[in-house]
Each structure stands twice: as structure tokens, then as C-alpha cells.
LUMLORO-106270 format. One line per field, with one value per residue (C-alpha): residue in one letter; x negated, y negated, z. Coordinates in pm, whole numbers, plus 50000, padded with zeros to 5 digits. Layout:
% LUMLORO-106270
lumgu A, ...
X X, ...
Y Y, ...
Z Z, ...
END
This chain:
% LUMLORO-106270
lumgu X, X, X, X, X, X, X, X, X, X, X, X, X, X, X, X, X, X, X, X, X, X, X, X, X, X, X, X, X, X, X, X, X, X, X, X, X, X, X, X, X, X, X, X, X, X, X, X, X, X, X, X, X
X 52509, 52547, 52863, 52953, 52792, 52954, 53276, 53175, 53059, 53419, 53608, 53451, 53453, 53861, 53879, 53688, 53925, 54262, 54100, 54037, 54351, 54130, 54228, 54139, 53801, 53751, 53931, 53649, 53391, 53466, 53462, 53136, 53009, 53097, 53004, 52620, 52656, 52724, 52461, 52209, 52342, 52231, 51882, 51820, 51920, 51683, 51432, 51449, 51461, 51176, 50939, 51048, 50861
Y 56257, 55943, 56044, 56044, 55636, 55557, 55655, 55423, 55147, 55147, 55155, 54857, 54665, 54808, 54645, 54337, 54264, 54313, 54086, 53836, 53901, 53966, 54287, 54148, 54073, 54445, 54630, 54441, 54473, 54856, 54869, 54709, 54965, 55251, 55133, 55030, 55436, 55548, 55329, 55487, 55830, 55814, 55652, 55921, 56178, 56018, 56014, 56342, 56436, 56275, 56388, 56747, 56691
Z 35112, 34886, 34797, 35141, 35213, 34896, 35079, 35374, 35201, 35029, 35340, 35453, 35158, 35164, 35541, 35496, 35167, 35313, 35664, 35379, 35169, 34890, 34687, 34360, 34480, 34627, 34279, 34055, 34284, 34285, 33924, 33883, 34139, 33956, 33629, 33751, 33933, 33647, 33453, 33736, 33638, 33306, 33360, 33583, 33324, 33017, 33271, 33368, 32976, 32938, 33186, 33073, 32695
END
């Protein structure tokens, strides 16, 4: 299901940005989203590592 809102979310940034003529902006803000995903990803992991000792 977040996958799926992720999906959304891009699609609007993608509409608002070419409205705005600003790809640039949308191609950075897209990497900072998946970095801080993936930055969630892994907290989640140590977490659950964690809570398993």
C-alpha cells in the first residue's frame, strides 16, 4: 500500500513540476525521497534486530 501512495505522491510532484517548468526541482527532490526511504528502511531493520535479542 505505500508503495502504491509513493506512486501518487510522485505523479503529482511529476505534474506540479512540469506546470512549474521545474524538472530539476522534482529529479532532486525524488532523490532525496528515496534516499531518506531507504534511510527508514534500515532503521526499521536495526530496530527490528534489536527487539529480537
Amino acid at each position: 500500500m505505500n508503495n502504491f501512495l509513493y506512486a501518487i505522491y510522485a505523479v503529482i510532484l511529476a505534474a506540479l513540476s512540469i506546470f512549474t517548468g521545474e524538472i530539476v526541482t522534482f529529479v532532486m527532490l525524488g532523490f532525496i525521497l528515496i534516499s531518506l526511504q531507504n534511510i527508514h528502511s534500515t532503521l526499521k531493520d536495526i530496530l527490528k534486530a534489536k527487539s529480537e535479542d
